[in-house]
N, C-alpha and C positions, 0 to 999 in steps of 0.2 A: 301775499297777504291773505289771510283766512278771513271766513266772517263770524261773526257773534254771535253766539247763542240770542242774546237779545233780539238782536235786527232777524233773526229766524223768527222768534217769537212774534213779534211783529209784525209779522209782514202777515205769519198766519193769524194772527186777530184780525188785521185788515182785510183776510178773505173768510172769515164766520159769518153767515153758517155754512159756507161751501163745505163738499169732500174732500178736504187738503191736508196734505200732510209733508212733511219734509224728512230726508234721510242724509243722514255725514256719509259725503263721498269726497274723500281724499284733503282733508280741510274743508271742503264746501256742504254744500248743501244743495240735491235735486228736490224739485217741487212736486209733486204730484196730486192729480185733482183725476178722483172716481178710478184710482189708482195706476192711471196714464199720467208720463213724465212728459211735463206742460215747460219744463221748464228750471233755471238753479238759480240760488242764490250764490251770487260771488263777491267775494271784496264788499259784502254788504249791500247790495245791488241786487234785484229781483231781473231775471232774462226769461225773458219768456221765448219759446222755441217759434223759430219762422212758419209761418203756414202763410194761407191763403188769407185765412181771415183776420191773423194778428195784423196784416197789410191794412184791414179795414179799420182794426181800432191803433193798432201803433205807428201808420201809416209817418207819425212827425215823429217820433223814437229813436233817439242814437241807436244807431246799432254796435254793439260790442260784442268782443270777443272774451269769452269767459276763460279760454288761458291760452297763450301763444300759437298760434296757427290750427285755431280750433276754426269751426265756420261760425257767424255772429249771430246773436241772437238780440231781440229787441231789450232794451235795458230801459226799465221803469224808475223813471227819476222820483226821487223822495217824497216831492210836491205829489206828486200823482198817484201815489199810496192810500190818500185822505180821501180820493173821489171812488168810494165804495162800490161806487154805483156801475162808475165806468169798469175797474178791476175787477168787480163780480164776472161782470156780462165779458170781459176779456180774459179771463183767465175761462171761464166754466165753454165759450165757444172753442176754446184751442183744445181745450179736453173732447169736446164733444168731436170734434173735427178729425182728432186722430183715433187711430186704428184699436183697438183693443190688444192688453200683452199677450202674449205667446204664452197659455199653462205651461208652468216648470214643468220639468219630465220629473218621475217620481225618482227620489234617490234609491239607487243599486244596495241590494245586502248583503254586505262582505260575508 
């Protein structure tokens, strides 16, 4: 099952004014917050990427697996989309927590 353009939409209303943005990977959807991948939407489902700190705030959070023998990530149940307050402070610590990406190397000129 893929997700919805909508429920994409959504979910980033839910996190404005944050730095977020989402990108189509393979039907789904990665999340990225200050351009660090925090996390996908799957099946309509917000997964936020394990860390230390998502222990703190999703500590009660099913944990799922966003497709067959992938490793799990916290899955943000529907209800818990509305608490802005809490999804701010949880999504913008898992960004802050990981690493910064690796600059692209520049592309080679045939």
């Amino acid at each position: 099952m893929s997700t919805s353009k909508d429920a994409v939409a959504y979910i980033l209303e839910q996190l404005e004014p944050l730095d977020v943005r989402a990108r189509a990977m393979f039907g789904e959807f990665a999340l990225y917050c200050d351009d660090k991948v925090v996390g996908f939407v799957c099946d309509d489902t917000l997964l936020v990427k394990p860390t230390p700190v998502a222990e703190e705030f999703g500590g009660d959070l099913p944990m799922i697996e966003p497709y067959p023998e992938a490793k799990e990530y916290y899955g943000v149940p529907t209800d818990r989309l509305t608490d802005t307050e809490w999804l701010h402070s949880f999504i913008q610590a898992t960004a802050d927590i990981l690493p910064k990406p690796k600059p692209k190397a520049p592309k080679k000129k045939r």
